[in-house]
C-alpha positions as CSV (number, residue, x, y, z in Angstrom):
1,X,-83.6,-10.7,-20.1
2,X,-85.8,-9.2,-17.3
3,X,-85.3,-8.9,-13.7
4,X,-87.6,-11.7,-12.8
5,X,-85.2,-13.8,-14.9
6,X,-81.8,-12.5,-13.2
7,X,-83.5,-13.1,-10.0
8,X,-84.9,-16.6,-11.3
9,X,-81.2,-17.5,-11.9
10,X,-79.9,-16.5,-9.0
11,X,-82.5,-18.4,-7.0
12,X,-81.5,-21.4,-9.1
13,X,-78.1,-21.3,-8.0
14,X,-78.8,-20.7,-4.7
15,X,-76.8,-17.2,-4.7
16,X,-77.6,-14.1,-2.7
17,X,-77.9,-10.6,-4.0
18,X,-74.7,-9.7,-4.3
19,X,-71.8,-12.7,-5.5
20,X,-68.5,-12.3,-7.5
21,X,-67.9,-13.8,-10.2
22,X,-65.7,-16.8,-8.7
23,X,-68.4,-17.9,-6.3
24,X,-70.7,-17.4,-9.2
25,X,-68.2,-19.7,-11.1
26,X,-68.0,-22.2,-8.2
27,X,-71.3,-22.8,-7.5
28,X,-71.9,-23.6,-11.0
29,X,-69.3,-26.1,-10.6
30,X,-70.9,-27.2,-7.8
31,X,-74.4,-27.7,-8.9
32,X,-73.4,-29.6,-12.5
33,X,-70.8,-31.9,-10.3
34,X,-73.9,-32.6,-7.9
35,X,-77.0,-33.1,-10.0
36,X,-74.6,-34.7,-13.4
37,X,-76.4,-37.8,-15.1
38,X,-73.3,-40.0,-15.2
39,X,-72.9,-40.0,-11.4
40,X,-74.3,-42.9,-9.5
41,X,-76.6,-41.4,-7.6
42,X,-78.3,-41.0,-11.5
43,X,-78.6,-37.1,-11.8
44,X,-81.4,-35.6,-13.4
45,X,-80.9,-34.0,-16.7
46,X,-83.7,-31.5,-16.4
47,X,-81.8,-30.1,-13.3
48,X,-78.2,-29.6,-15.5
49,X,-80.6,-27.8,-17.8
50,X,-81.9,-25.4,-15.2
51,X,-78.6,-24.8,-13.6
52,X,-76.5,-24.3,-17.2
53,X,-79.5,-21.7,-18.4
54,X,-79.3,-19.8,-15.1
55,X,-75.5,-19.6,-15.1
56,X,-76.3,-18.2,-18.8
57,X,-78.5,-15.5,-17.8
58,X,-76.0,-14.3,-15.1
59,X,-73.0,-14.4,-17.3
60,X,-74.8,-12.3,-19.7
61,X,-75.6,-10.0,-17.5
62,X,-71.8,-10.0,-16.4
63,X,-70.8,-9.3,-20.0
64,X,-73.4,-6.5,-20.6
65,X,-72.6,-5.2,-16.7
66,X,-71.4,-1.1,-17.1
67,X,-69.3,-1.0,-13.9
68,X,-69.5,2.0,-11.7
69,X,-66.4,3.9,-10.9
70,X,-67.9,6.0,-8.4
71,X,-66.2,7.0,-5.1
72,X,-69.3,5.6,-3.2
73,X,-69.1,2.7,-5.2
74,X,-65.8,2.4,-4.1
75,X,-66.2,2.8,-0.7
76,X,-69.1,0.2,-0.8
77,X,-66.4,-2.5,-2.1
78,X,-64.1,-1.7,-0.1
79,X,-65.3,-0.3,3.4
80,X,-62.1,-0.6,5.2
81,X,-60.6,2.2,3.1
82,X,-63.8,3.8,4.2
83,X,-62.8,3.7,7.8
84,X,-58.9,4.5,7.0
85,X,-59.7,7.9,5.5
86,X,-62.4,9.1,7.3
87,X,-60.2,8.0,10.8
88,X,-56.1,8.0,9.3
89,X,-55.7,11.5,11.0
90,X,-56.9,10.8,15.0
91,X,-55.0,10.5,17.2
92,X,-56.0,7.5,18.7
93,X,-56.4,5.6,15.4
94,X,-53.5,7.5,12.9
95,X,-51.6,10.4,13.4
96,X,-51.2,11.7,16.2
């Protein structure tokens, strides 16, 4: 897998550059519920192709993913506990 194909995937399923994994898992759902042959509206099959090799691609990538347990990383995910320590002993907004 290369980049161009992660980002290929994710362009495919209409997903941003950052998703967890139940939206990733939803709009799967979505798509193959939308575009399915044996709906009416006659889906195309070329499309459920597509959208089942990107969802492929990016749960690979899940699988393979090393996840960082960094304190920035951390603090990234969760910015509120950012905010908590770097203000919990003011005055105005903690202790006082």
């Amino acid at each position: 897998m290369t980049y161009a194909d992660l980002q290929e995937a994710l362009r495919i399923l209409g997903l941003g550059e950052r998703a967890t994994l139940a939206e990733i898992k939803a709009r799967h759902r979505d798509l193959v519920k939308r575009h399915h042959p044996d709906l009416e509206n006659s889906g195309d099959p070329d499309v459920i192709r597509k959208v089942n090799a990107a969802n492929k691609v990016l749960q690979d990538y899940i699988t393979e993913y090393q996840f960082s347990f960094t304190e920035e990383e951390f603090y990234e995910q969760n910015p509120e506990e950012r905010l908590r320590q770097q203000f919990m002993d003011a005055a105005m907004w903690g202790k006082g």
